[in-house]
N, C-alpha and C positions, 0 to 999 in steps of 0.2 A: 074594787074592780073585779069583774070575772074572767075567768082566766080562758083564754079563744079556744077551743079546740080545732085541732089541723087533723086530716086524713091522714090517716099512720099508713106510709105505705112500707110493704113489706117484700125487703129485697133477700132474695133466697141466692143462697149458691148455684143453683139449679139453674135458674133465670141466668145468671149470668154466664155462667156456662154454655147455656143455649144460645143467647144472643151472639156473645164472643164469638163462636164457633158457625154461625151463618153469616156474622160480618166476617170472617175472615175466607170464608168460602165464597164469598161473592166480592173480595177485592180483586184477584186475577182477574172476571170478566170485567168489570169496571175499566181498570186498566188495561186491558186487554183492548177494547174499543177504544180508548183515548189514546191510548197507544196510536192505532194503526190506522187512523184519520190521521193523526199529526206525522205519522212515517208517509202516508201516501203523497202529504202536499210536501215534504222535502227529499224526492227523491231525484237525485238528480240523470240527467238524461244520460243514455248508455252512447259512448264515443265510438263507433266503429274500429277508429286507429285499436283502440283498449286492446291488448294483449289476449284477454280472452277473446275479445269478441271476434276480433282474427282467426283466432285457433278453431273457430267453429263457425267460420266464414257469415258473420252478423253480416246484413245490408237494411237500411233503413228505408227502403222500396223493396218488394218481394221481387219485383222485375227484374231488378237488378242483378238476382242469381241465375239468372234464365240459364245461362251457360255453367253452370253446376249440376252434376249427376247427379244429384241427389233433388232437386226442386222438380216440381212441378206445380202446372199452371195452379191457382187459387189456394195454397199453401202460402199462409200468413200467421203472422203473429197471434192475430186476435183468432183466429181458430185453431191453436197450436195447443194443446195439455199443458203446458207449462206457464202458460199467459194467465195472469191475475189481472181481471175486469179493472176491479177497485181502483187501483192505484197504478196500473197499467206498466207494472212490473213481470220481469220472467224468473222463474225459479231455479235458470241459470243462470243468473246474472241477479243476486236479492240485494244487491245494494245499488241497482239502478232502475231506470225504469225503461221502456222497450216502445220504437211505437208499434202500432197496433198494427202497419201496413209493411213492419220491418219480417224479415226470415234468417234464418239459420238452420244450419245443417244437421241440427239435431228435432226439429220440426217431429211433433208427434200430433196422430189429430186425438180433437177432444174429444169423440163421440166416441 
């Protein structure tokens, strides 16, 4: 019988080193995105009554601050600096989510 020959492959320390060290460089963003898909659809909605949301007079209609010194007209959530599109979260409030037509007294615009 003759005996098979196989492709000798040849694994360097080098090789591994380099792979290692781009797989490990590229698991944060990996995670990073599956992360914050699966954070967006469990976010749950921000309560007004909420302790904070009070302290910075949250309303969940911008109308609704009319009579607050600090609102004016077309100041909203969704044109606010703080407001994240995505997942329609505020960056005062990152463990809930905001609506888009809600204001607060800390209203900064994006632009």
């Amino acid at each position: 019988m003759a005996k098979e020959s196989r492709p000798q492959v040849v694994h360097s320390r080098r090789t591994f080193l380099r792979r290692s060290l781009v797989a490990i460089a590229a698991l944060p963003l990996g995670i990073g995105v599956l992360s914050r898909q699966a954070f967006a659809q469990s976010l749950p909605k921000l309560d007004p009554s909420d302790e904070q949301a009070q302290a910075l007079n949250y309303v969940e209609v911008a109308e609704q601050a009319s009579d607050h010194p600090s609102y004016e007209e077309g100041e909203a959530c969704h044109n606010c600096m703080f407001f994240q599109r995505r997942n329609e979260s505020c960056q005062l409030f990152p463990q809930n989510s905001v609506e888009s037509g809600g204001w607060c007294q800390s209203w900064v615009t994006a632009d």
